[in-house]
C-alpha atoms as one frame of an Amber mdcrd trajectory, in Angstrom:
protein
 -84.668 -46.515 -35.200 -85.110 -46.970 -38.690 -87.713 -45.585 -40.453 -88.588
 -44.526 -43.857 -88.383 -40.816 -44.636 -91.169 -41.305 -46.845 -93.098 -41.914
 -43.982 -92.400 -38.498 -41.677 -94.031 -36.889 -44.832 -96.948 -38.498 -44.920
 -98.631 -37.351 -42.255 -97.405 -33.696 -42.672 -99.425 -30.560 -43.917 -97.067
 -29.828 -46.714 -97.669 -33.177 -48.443-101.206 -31.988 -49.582-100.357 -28.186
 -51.003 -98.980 -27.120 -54.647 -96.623 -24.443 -55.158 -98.210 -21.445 -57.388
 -97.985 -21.337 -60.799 -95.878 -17.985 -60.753 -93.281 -19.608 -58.415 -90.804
 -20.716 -60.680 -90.241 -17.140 -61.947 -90.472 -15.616 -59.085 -87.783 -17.796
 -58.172 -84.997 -17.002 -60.339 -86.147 -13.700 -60.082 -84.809 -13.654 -56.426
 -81.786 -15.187 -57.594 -81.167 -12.835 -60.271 -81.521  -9.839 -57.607 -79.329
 -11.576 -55.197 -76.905 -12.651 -57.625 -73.456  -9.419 -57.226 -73.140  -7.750
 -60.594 -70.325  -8.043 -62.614 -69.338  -4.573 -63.753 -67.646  -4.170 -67.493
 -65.512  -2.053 -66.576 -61.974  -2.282 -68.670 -58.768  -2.498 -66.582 -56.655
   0.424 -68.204 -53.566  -1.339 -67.360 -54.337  -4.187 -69.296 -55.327  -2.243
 -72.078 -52.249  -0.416 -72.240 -50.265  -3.478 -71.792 -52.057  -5.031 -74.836
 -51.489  -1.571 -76.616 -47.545  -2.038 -76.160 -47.430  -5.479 -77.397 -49.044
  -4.561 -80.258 -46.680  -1.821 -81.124 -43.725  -4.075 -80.153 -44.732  -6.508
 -82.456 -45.817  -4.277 -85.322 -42.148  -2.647 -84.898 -40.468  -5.874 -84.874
 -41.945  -7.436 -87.749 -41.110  -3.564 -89.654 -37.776  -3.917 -88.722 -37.229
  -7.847 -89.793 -39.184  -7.020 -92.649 -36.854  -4.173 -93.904 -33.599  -6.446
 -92.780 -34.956  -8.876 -95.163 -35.632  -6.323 -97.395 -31.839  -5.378 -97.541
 -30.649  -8.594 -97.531 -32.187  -9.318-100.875 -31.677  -6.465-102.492 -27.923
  -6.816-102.264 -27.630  -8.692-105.738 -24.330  -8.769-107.536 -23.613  -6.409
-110.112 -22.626  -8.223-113.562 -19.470  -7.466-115.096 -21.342  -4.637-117.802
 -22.734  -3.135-114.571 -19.177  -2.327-113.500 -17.779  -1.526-116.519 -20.855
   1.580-117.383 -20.547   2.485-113.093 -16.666   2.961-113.889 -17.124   4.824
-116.929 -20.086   7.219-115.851 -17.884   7.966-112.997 -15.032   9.361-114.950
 -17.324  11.200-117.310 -18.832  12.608-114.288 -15.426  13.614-113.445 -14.472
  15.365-116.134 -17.774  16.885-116.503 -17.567  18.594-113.365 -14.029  19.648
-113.693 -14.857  20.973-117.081 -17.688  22.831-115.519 -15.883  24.342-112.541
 -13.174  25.812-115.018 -16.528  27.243-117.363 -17.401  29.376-114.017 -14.355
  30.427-112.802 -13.063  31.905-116.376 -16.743  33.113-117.314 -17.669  36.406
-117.257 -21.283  36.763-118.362 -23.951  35.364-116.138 -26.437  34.713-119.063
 -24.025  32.214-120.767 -23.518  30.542-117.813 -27.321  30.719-117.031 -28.198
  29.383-120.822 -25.234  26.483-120.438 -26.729  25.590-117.073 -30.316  25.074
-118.654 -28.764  22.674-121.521 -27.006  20.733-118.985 -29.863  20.567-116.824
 -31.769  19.201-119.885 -29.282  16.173-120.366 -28.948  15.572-116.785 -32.862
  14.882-116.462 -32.233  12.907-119.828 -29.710  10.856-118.577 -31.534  10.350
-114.847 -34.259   8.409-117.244 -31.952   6.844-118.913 -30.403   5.945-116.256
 -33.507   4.431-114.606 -34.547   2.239-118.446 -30.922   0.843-117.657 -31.690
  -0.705-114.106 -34.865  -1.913-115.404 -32.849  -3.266-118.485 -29.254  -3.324
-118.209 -28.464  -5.899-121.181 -30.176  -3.806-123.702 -26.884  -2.220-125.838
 -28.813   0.813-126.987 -29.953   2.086-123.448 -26.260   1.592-122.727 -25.205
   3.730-126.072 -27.584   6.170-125.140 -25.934   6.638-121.538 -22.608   6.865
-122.882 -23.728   8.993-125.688 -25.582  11.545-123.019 -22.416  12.153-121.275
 -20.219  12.382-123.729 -22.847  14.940-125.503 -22.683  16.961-122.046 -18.799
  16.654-121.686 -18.390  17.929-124.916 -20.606  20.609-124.934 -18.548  21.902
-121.752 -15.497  21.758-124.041 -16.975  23.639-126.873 -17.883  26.596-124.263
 -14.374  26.285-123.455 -12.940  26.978-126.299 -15.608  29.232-127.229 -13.834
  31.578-124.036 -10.889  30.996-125.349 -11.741  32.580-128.317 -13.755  35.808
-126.750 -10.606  35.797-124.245  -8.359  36.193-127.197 -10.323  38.494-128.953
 -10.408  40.803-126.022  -6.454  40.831-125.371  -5.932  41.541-129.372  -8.411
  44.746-128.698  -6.497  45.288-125.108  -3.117  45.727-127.222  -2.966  49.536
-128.510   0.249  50.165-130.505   1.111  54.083-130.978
């Protein structure tokens, strides 16, 4: 029973007609009406999983990036470094000690007011001082002119101590009546 498919279409009807010219389209036209649609529809969940990451990630990398951060800022301080720390602390000292026995023995509110304002002056001074020395800290005249600030402020405490002293004195010698 062999035979040649060739030859079962020869003598068949179909052998002789042409498929219209429009068939082709038509075609994947079906197919493109058949074919299930795909909807774009974005999962939430996945977008909210992405959203975490994201903000994991961006908080990780902050929080390695300011541990690194720290890590090299910690830098030794030289020896001079030490030495002005050490010395603006006990200026600092005194200054407020000197200050705290200004208010407690004042009496008049516009001396202490007028003090305050020159103090207030130097301190703002000294803060930009201060701030040319960390920039600079081997230059000897932004050091002399930190030292020189506080001394100028401790002293002018001391001068509005004895400058009490004196009004305190004054005011016993008028106290004292002798009959």
């Amino acid at each position: 029973m062999k035979q040649d498919i060739r030859d079962l279409f020869k003598d068949d009807d179909l052998s002789g007609k042409t498929l219209p010219e429009q068939h082709r389209q038509e075609f994947y036209e079906q197919l493109k009406a058949n074919r299930p649609r795909r909807t774009s529809k974005l999962n939430t969940n996945y977008l909210f999983k992405v959203a975490a990451m994201v903000v994991l990630f961006v908080a990780l990398a902050v929080v390695l990036f300011s541990k690194t951060e720290t890590v090299n800022t910690v830098v030794e301080e030289t020896p001079i470094e030490t030495q002005i720390d050490a010395i603006e602390k006990q200026y600092l000292a005194n200054i407020d000690a000197e200050w705290e026995r200004f208010i407690k023995v004042a009496n008049d509110e516009k001396l202490v007011k007028r003090y305050r304002v020159k103090l207030d002056g130097l301190d703002q001074d000294y803060q930009e001082i201060s701030k040319q020395f960390k920039l600079d800290n081997n230059n000897i005249q932004v050091i002399e002119s930190l030292v020189d600030n506080l001394k100028t402020r401790l002293q002018l405490l001391k001068d509005i101590q004895e400058h009490i002293k004196l009004l305190n004195q004054k005011n016993e010698q008028y106290e004292t009546i002798s009959i």
